[in-house]
py3Dmol code that shows the C-alpha trace and the ligand (Angstrom):
import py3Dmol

protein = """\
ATOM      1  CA  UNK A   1      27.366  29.094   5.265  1.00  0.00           C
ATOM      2  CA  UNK A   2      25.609  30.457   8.712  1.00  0.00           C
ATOM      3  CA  UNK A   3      25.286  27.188  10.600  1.00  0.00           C
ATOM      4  CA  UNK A   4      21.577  28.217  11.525  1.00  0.00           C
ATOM      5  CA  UNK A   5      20.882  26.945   7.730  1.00  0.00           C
ATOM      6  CA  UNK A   6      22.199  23.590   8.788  1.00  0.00           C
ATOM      7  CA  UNK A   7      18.790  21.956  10.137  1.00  0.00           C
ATOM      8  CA  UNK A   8      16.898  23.400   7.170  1.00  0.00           C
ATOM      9  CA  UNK A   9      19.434  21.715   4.339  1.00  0.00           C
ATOM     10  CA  UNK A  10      19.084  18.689   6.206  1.00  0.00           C
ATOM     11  CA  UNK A  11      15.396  18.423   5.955  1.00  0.00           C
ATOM     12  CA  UNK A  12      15.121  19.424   2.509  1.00  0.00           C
ATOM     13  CA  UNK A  13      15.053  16.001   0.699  1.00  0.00           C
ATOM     14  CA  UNK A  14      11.581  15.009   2.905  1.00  0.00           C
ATOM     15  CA  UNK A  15      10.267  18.483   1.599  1.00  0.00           C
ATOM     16  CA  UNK A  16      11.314  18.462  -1.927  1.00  0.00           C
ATOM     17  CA  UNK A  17       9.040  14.523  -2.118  1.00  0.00           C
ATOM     18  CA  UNK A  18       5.816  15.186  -0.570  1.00  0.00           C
ATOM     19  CA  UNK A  19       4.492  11.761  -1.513  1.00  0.00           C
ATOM     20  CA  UNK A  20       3.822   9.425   1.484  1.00  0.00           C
ATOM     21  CA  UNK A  21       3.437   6.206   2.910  1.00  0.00           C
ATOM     22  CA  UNK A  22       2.329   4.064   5.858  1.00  0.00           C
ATOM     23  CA  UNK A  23       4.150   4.956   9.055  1.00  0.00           C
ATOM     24  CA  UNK A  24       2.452   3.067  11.551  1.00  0.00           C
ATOM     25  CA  UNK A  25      -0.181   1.199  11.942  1.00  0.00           C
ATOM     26  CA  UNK A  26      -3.396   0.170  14.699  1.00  0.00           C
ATOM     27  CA  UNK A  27      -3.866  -3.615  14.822  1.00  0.00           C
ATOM     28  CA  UNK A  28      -5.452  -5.230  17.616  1.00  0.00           C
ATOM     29  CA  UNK A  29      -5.988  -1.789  19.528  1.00  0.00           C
ATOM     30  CA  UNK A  30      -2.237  -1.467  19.358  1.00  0.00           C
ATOM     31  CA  UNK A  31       0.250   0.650  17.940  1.00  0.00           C
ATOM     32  CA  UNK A  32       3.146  -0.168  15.630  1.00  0.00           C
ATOM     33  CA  UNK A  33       5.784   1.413  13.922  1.00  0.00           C
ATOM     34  CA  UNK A  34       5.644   1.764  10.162  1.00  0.00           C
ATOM     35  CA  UNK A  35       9.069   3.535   8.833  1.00  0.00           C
ATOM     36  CA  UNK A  36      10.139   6.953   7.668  1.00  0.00           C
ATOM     37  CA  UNK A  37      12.823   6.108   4.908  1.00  0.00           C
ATOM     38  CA  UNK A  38      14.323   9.716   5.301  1.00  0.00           C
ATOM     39  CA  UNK A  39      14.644   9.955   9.191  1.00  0.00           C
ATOM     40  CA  UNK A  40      14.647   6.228   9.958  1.00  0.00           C
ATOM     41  CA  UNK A  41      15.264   5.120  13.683  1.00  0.00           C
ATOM     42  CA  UNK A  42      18.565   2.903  13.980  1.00  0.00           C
ATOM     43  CA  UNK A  43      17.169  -0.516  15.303  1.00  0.00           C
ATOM     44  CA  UNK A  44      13.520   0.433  14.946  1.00  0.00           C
ATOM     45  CA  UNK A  45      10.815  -2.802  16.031  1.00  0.00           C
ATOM     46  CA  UNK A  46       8.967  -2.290  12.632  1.00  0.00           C
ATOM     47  CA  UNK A  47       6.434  -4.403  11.148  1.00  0.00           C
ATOM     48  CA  UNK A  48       7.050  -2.566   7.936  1.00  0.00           C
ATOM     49  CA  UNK A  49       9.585  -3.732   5.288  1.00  0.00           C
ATOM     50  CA  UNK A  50      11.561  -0.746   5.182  1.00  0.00           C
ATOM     51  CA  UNK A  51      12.289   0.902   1.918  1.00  0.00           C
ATOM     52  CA  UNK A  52      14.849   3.462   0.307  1.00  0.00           C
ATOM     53  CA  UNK A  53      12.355   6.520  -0.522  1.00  0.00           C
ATOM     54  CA  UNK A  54       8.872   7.171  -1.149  1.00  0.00           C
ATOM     55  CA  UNK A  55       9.399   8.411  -4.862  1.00  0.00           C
ATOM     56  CA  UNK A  56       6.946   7.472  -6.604  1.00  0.00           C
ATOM     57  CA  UNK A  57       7.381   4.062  -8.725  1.00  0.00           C
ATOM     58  CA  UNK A  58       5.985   4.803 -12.510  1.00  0.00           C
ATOM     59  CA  UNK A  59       5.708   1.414 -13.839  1.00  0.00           C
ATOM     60  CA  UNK A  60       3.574  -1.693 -12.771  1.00  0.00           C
ATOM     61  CA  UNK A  61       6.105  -4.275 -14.040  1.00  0.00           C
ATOM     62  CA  UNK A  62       8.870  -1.933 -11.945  1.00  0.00           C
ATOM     63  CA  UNK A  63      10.726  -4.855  -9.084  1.00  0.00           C
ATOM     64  CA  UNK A  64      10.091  -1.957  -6.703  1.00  0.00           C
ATOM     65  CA  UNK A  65       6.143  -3.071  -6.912  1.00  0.00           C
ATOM     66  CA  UNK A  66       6.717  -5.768  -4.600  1.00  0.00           C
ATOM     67  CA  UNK A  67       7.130  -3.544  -1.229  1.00  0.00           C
ATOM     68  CA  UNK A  68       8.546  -0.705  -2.700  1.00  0.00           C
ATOM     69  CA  UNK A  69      12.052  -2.552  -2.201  1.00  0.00           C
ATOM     70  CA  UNK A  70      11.933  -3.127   1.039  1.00  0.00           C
ATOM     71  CA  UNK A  71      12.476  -6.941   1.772  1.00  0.00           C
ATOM     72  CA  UNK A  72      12.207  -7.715   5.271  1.00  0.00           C
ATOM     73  CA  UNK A  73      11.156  -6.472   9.135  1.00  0.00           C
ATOM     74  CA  UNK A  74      12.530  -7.824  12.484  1.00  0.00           C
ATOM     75  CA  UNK A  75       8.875  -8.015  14.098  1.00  0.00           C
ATOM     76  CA  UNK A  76       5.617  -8.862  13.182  1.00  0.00           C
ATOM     77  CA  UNK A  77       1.947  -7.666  14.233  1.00  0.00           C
ATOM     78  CA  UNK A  78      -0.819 -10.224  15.341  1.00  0.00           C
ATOM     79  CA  UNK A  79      -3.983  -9.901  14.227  1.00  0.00           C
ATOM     80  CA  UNK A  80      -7.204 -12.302  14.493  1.00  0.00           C
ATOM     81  CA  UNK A  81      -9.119 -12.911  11.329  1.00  0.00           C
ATOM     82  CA  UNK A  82     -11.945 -10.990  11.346  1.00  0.00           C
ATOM     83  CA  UNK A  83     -10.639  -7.782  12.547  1.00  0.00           C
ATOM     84  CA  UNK A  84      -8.666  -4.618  11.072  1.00  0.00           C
ATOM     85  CA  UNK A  85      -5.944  -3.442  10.262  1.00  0.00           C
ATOM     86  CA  UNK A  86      -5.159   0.499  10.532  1.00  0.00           C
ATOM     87  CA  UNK A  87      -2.668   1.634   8.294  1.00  0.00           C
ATOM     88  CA  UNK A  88      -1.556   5.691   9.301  1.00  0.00           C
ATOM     89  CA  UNK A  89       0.365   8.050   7.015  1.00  0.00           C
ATOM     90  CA  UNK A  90       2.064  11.022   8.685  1.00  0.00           C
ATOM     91  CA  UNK A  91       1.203  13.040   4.877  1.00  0.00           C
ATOM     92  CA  UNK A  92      -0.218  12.343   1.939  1.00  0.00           C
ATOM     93  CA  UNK A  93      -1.136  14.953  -0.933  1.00  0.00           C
ATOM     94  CA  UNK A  94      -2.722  13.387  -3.465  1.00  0.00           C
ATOM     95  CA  UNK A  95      -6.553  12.893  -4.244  1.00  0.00           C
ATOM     96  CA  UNK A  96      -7.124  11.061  -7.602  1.00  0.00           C
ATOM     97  CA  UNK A  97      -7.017   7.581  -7.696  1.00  0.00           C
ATOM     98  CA  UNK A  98      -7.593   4.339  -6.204  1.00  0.00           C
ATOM     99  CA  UNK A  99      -6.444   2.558  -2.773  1.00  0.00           C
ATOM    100  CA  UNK A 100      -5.591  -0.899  -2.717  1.00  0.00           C
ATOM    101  CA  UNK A 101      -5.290  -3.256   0.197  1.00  0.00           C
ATOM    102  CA  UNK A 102      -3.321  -6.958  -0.539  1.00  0.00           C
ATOM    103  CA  UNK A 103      -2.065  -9.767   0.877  1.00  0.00           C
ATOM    104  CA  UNK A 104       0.549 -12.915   0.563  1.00  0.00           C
ATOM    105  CA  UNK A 105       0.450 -15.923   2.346  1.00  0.00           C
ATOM    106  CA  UNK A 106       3.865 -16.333   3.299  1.00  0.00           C
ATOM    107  CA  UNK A 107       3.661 -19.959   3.806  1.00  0.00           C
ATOM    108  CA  UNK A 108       6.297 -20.374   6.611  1.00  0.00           C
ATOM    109  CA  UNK A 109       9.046 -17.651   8.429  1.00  0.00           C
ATOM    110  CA  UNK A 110       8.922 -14.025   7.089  1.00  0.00           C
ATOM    111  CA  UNK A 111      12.954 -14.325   6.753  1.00  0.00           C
ATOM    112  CA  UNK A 112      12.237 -16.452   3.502  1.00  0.00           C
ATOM    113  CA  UNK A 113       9.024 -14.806   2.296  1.00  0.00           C
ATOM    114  CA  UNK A 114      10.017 -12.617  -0.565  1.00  0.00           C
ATOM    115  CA  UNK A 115       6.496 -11.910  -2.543  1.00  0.00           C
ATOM    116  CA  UNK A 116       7.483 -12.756  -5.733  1.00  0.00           C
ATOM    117  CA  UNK A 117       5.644 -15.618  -6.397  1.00  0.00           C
ATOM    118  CA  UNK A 118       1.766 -15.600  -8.040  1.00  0.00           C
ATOM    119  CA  UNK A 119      -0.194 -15.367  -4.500  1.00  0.00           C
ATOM    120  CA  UNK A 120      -0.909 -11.945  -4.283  1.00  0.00           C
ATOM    121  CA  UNK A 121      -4.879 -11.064  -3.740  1.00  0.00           C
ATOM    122  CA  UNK A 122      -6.867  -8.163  -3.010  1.00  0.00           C
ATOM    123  CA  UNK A 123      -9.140  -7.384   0.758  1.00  0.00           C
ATOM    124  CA  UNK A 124      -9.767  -3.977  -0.124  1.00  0.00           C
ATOM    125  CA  UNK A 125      -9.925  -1.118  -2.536  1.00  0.00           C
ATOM    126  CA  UNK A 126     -11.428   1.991  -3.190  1.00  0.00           C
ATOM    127  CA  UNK A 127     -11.574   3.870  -6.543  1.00  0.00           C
ATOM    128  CA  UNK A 128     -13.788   6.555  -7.834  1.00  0.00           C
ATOM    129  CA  UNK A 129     -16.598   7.012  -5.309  1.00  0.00           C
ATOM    130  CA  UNK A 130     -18.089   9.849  -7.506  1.00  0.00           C
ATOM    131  CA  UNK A 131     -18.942  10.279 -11.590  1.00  0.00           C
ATOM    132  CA  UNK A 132     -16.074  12.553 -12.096  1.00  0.00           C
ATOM    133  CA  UNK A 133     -12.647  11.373 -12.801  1.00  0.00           C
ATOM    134  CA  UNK A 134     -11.539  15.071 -12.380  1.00  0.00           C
ATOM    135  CA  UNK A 135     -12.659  15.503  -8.343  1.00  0.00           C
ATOM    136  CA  UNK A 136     -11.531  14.534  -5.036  1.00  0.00           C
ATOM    137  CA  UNK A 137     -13.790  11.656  -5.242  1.00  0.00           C
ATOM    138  CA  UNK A 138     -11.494   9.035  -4.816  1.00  0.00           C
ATOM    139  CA  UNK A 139     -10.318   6.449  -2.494  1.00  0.00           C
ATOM    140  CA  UNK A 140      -6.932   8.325  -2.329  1.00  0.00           C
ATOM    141  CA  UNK A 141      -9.100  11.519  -1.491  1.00  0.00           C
ATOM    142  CA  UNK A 142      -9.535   9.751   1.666  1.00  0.00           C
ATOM    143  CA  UNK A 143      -6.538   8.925   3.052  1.00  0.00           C
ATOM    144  CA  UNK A 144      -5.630  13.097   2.244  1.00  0.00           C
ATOM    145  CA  UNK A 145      -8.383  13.764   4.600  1.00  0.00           C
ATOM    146  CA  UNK A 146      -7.987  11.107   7.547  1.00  0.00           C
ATOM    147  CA  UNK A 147      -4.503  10.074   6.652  1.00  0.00           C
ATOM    148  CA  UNK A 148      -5.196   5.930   7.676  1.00  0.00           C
ATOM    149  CA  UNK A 149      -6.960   3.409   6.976  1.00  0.00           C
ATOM    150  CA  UNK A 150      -8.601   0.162   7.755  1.00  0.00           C
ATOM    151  CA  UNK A 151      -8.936  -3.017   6.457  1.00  0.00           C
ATOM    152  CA  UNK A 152     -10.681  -5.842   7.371  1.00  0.00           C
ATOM    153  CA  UNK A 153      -8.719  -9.400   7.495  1.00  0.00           C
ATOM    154  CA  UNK A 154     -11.128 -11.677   6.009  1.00  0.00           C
ATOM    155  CA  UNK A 155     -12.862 -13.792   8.748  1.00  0.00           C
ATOM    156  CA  UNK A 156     -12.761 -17.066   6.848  1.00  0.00           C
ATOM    157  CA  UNK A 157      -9.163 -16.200   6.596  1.00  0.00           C
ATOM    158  CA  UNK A 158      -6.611 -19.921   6.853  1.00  0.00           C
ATOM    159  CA  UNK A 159      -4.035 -18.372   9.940  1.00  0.00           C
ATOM    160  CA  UNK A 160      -0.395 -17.792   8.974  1.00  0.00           C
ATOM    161  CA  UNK A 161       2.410 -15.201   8.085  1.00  0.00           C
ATOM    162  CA  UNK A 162       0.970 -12.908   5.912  1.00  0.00           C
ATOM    163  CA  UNK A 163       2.391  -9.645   4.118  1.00  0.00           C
ATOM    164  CA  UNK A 164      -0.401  -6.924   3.934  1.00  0.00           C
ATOM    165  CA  UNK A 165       0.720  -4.099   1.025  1.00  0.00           C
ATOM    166  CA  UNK A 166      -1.194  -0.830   0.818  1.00  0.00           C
ATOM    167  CA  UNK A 167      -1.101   0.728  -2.911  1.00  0.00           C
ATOM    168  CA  UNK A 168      -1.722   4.126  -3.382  1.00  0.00           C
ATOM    169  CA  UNK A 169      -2.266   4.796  -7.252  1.00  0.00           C
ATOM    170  CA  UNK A 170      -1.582   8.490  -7.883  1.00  0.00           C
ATOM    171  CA  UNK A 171      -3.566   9.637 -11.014  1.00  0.00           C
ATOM    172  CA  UNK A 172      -3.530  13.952 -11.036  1.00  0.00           C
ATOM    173  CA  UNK A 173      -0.529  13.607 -14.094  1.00  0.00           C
ATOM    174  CA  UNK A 174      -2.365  12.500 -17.260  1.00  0.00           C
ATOM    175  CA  UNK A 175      -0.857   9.305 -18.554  1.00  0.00           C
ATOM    176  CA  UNK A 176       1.542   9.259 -15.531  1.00  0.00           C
ATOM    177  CA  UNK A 177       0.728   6.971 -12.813  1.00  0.00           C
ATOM    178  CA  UNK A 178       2.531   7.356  -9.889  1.00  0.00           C
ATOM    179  CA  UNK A 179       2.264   4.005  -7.620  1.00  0.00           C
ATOM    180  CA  UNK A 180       3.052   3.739  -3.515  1.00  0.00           C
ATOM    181  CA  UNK A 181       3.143   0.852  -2.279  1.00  0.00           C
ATOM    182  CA  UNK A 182       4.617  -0.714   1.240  1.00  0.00           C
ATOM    183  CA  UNK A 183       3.985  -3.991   3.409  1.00  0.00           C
ATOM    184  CA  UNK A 184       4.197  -5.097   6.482  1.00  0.00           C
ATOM    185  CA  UNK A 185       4.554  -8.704   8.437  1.00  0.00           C
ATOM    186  CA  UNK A 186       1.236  -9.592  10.046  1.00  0.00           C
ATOM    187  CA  UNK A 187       0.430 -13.348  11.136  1.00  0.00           C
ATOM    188  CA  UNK A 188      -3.177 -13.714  10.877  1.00  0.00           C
ATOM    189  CA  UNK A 189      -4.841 -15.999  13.859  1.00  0.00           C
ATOM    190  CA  UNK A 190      -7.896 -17.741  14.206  1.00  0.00           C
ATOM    191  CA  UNK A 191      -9.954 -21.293  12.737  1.00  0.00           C
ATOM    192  CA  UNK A 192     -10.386 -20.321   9.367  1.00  0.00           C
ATOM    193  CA  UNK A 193      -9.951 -22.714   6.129  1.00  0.00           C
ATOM    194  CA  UNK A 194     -10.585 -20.607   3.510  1.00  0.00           C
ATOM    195  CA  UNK A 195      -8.044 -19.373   0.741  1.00  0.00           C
ATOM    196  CA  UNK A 196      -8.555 -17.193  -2.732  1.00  0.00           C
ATOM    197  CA  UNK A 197      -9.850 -19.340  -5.710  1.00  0.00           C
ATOM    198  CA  UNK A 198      -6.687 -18.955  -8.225  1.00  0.00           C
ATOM    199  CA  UNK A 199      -8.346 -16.835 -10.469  1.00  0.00           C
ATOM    200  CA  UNK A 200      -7.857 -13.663  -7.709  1.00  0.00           C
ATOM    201  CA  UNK A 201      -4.298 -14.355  -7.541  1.00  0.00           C
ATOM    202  CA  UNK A 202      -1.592 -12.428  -9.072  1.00  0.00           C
ATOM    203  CA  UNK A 203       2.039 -11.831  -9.111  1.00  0.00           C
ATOM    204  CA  UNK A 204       3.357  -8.368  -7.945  1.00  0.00           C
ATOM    205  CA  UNK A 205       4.680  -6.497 -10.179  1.00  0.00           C
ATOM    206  CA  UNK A 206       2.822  -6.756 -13.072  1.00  0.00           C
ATOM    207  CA  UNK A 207      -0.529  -7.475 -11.400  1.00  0.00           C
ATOM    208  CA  UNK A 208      -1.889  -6.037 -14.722  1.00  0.00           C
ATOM    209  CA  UNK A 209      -0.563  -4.367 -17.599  1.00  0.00           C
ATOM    210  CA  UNK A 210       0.842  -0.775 -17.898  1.00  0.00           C
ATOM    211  CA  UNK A 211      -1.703   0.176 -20.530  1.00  0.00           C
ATOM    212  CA  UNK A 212      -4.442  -0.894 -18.410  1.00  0.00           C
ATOM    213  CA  UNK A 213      -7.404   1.354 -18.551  1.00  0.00           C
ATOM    214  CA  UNK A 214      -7.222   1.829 -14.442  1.00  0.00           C
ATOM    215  CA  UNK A 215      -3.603   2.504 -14.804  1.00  0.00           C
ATOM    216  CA  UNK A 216      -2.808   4.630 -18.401  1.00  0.00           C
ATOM    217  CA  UNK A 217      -5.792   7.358 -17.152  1.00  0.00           C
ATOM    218  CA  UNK A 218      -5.902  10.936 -18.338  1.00  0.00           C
ATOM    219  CA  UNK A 219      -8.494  12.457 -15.421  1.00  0.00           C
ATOM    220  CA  UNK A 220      -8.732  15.501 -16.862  1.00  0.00           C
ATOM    221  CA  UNK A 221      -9.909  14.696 -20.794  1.00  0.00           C
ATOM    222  CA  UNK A 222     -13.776  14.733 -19.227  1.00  0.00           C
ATOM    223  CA  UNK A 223     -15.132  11.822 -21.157  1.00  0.00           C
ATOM    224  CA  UNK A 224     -15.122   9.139 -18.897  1.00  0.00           C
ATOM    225  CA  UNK A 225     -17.450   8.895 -15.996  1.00  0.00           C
ATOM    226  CA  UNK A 226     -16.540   5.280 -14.526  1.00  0.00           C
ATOM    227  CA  UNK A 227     -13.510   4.152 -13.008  1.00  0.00           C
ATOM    228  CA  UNK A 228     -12.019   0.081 -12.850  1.00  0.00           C
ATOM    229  CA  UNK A 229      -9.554  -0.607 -10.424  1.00  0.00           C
ATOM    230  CA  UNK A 230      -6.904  -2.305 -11.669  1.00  0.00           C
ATOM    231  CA  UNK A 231      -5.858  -6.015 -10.818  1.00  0.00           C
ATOM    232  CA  UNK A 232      -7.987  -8.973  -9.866  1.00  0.00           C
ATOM    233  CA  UNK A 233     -11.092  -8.361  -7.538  1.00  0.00           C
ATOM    234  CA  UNK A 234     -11.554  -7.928  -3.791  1.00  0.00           C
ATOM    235  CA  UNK A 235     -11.663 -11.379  -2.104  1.00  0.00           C
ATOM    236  CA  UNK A 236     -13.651 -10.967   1.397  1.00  0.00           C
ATOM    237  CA  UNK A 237     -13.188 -14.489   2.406  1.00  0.00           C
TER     238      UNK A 237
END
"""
ligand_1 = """\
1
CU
Cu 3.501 12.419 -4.724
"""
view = py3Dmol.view(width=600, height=400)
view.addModel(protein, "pdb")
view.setStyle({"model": 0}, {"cartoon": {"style": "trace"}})
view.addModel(ligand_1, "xyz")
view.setStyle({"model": 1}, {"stick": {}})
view.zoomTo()
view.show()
C-alpha cells in the first residue's frame, strides 16, 4: 500500500454516509459546537449530545430516537425565551420530507435528564411547502439549500434546562423512512409561566406509529397531493 492512500482510507467512512446532522449551532449571536461523530474533537465544549454515527435510524419506536444515542454534553447554551435558535449542518443531501424542531423540559441538572419520559413537544416543523410529494418542496429541501436553521423558543416559555432535538425525516426511498435526529442542552431564561397542554406531549421514540401516513410515504406513487407531519402539533407558547 503507497502511504499517499493513507489520508484517503481514513476519510472514507464520512464519504461512504452522506447523511448529516447539526454541527453547531447560533444562539444568542453566539457560536457553539455541535459534534462530528466521525472526526470528533477529544474534550470538545459541546452543547450537543454526542452520538455514534449519523446512519440513518429506520424505525420510530428505534431507542436511538431519543438523541440519536447520544446521552449527555459537558456544556450548555443560554438562550432567552423569545429568541432563536440556529441549528448549522456542515452537509445534508436530502430534499423530501419534513423538519422537526422539539423540546424536553428537563426539570432539574442535564446529568439526570435522559428524555425518555412523555414530555416531548413540538416548536417547529416544516413539511411539504408545495402540492407535489415528488419535488424539492420540502422542509428538508431547505436545510439542502442553507444548511441551518432557526427556531424560535416560545416567548411564554416557563425558564429551565431544556433539550432542543432537530428531526430530519428523509422520505426519497418509498416506504423507507430514514430519521436524523440530535439534541442539544439549552437552559431557556426569562418570566414565562406557560407549559404544553398534555395533549402535545409525547414520548420519544414512538412519538407516533411506524405506519403513520407522514412516516410509511411512497413520494413517488403521484396520488397524493397533501402532506401531515407526523407527531403532535407545533406548540408556540
Ligand atoms: Cu442520508
Amino acid at each position: 500500500m503507497f502511504p499517499s492512500l493513507l489520508p484517503l482510507l481514513l476519510l472514507a467512512p464520512s464519504l461512504a454516509a452522506a447523511h448529516g446532522a447539526v454541527t453547531s449551532y447560533e444562539i444568542g449571536g453566539k457560536a457553539y459546537e455541535g459534534y462530528q461523530g466521525f472526526s470528533p474533537v477529544a474534550g470538545a465544549q459541546t452543547i450537543q449530545r454526542q452520538w455514534k454515527d449519523y446512519n440513518p435510524i429506520m424505525t420510530v419506536t428505534d431507542a436511538l430516537m431519543t438523541c440519536n444515542g447520544g446521552t449527555s454534553a459537558p456544556v450548555s447554551a443560554e438562550v432567552a425565551a423569545g429568541a432563536n435558535v440556529t441549528a448549522v449542518w456542515k452537509q445534508w443531501t436530502h430534499q423530501q420530507g419534513p423538519v422537526m424542531v422539539w423540546l424536553y423540559p428537563c426539570d432539574g441538572a442535564f446529568a439526570s435528564c435522559d428524555g425518555k419520559a412523555k414530555k416531548w413537544f413540538k416548536i417547529d416543523e416544516m413539511g411539504l411547502t408545495g402540492d407535489v410529494l415528488n419535488s424539492n418542496n420540502w422542509g428538508t429541501a431547505v436545510i439542502y439549500k442553507d444548511l441551518k436553521w432557526s427556531s424560535r423558543i416560545p416567548e411564554s416559555l416557563k425558564p429551565g434546562n431544556y433539550l432542543i432535538r432537530h428531526e430530519l425525516l428523509a422520505l426519497h426511498q418509498a416506504n423507507t423512512p430514514q430519521f436524523y435526529p440530535e439534541c442539544a442542552q439549552i437552559t431557556v431564561t426569562g418570566s414565562g409561566t406557560a407549559t404544553p397542554p398534555v395533549d402535545l406531549l409525547t414520548s420519544i421514540p414512538a412519538y407516533a406509529a411506524q405506519s403513520d401516513p407522514g412516516i410509511m410515504v411512497d413520494i413517488y406513487q403521484g396520488k397524493g397531493t397533501s402532506y401531515k407531519t407526523p407527531g403532535p402539533a407545533v406548540w408556540t407558547g
